[in-house]
Structures are given as structure tokens and as C-alpha cells.
C-alpha positions as CSV (number, residue, x, y, z in Angstrom):
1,X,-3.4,17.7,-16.6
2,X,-1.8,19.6,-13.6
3,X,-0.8,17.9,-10.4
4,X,-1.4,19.2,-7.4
5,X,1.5,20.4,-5.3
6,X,0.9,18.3,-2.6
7,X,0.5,15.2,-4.5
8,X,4.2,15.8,-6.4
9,X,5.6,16.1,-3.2
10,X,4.3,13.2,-1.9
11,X,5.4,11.2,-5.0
12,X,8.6,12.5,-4.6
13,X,9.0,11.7,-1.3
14,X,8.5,8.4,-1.8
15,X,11.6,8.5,-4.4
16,X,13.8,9.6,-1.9
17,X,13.8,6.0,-0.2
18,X,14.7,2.6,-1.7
19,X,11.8,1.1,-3.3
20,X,11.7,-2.8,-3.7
21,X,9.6,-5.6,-5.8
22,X,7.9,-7.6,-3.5
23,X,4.4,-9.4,-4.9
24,X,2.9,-10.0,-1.1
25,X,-0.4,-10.3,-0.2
26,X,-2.2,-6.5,1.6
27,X,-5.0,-6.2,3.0
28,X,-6.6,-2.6,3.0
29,X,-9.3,-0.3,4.6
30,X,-10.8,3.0,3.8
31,X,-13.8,5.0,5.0
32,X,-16.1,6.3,2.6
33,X,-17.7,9.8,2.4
34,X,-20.3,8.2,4.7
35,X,-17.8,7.2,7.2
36,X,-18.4,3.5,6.3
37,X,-15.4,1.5,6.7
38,X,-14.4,0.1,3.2
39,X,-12.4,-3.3,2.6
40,X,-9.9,-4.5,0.2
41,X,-7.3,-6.9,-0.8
42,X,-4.2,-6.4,-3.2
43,X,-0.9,-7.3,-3.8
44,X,1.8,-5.6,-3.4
45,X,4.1,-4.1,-6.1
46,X,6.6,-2.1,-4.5
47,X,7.3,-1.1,-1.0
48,X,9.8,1.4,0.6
49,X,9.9,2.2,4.5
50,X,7.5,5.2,3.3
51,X,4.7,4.2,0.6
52,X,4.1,1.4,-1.6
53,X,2.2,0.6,-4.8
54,X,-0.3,-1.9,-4.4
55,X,-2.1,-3.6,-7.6
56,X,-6.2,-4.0,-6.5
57,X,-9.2,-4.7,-8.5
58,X,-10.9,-1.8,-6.7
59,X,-8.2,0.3,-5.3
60,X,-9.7,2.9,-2.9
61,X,-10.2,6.8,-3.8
62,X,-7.7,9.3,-4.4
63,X,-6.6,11.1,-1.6
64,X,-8.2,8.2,0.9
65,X,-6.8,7.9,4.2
66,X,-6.0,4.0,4.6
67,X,-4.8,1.4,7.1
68,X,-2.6,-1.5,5.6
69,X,-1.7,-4.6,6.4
70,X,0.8,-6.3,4.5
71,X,1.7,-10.6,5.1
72,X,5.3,-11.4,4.4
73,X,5.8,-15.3,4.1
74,X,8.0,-17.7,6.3
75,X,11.4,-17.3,3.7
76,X,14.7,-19.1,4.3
77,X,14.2,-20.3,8.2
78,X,12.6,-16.4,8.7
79,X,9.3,-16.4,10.3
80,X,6.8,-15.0,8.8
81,X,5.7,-11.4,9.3
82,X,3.3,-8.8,9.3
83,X,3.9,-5.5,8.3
84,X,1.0,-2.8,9.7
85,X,1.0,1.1,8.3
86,X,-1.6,3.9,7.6
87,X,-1.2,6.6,4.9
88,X,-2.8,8.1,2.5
89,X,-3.7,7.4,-1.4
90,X,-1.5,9.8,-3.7
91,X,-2.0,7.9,-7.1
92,X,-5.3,5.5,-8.3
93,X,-4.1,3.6,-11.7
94,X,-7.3,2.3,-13.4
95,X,-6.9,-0.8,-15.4
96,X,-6.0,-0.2,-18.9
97,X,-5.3,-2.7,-21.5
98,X,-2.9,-5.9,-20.0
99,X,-1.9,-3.3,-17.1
100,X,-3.7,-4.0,-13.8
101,X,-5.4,-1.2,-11.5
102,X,-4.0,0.0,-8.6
103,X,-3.0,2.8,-6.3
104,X,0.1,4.5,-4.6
105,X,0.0,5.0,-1.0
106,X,2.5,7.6,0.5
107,X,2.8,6.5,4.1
108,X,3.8,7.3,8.1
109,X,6.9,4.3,8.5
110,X,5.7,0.9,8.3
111,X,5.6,-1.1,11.4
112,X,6.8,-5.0,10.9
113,X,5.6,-7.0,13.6
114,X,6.7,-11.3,13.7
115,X,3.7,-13.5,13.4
116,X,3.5,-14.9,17.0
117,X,2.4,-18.4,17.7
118,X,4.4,-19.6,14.8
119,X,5.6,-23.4,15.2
């Protein structure tokens, strides 16, 4: 099947930064084609400063314009933090087999924000 253009760039763009493994909780939201605003949670498998791959039981529709919200956990005396983005969906994975669904979001930078009110 042939990609569109836009979509390889996109994917490629996301290459062009470091991509980590972090398994953090996301939350994410998604209008529909009625202009309902659609809810979900995930868990993140990778993340760069541009995109991420998030695994989700009911990943939103290709091409989806999303917000994100990801929740990074108090680690090593570090307090906690949020990290807030918007993009849009490039790649839905459905669930096959032992692999779980998900979806790759290409995205503007992230913006990581410290919890306040912690301790």
C-alpha cells in the first residue's frame, strides 16, 4: 500500500530526533467528525521532543488532530512533571496477535511543566 507523502515526511521527521523508552501514563483528546470532543488514556512507548508512540486500546483516527498530556513520576528526588503537547496522528497500529494497538503522533515541541503544590 502507498503512503502518502505527507505521512512519510512526518514519520521521518520524527526520526531525525532522539527517541526514548519511557512507559508513562497519557492522557489524550480528539474531536470527532461531529466536533465531539473524544477521550483517551495510553501509555506511552516512545517519546522524542517531536512525536511519540503511544500504546491505547482505542487509539484515535488517522490523521486526528490531538492534545496530549503525558504524567512523568517523582524519580530520584525529581518532582514530578507534566508534559502538555498537541499534534497530529500519523500512524494507528491495530492490535494484532500479542502486539498491542496504538498510534504515532507527530507533534509541535512538547511543553514539560513541574507539578506545583508538590510536598
Amino acid at each position: 500500500m502507498k503512503q502518502p507523502a505527507k505521512r512519510i515526511r512526518a514519520i521521518a521527521q520524527l526520526r531525525e530526533y532522539n527517541r526514548y523508552r519511557l512507559k508513562v501514563p497519557v492522557i489524550f483528546s480528539w474531536k470527532n467528525a461531529q466536533g465531539i470532543r473524544q477521550k483517551g488514556v495510553g501509555l506511552t512507548h516512545v517519546m522524542s521532543v517531536r512525536g511519540a508512540f503511544i500504546f491505547a486500546t482505542r487509539p484515535p483516527p488517522l490523521n486526528a488532530k490531538i492534545k496530549l498530556k503525558v504524567y512523568l513520576p517523582e524519580r530520584s528526588g525529581v518532582r514530578p512533571q507534566r508534559i502538555y503537547g498537541h499534534g497530529q496522528v500519523v500512524r494507528v497500529e491495530p492490535a494484532h496477535g500479542r502486539n498491542r494497538a496504538g498510534f504515532a503522533v507527530a507533534a509541535e515541541p512538547f511543553v514539560v511543566r513541574r507539578v506545583e503544590g508538590y510536598r
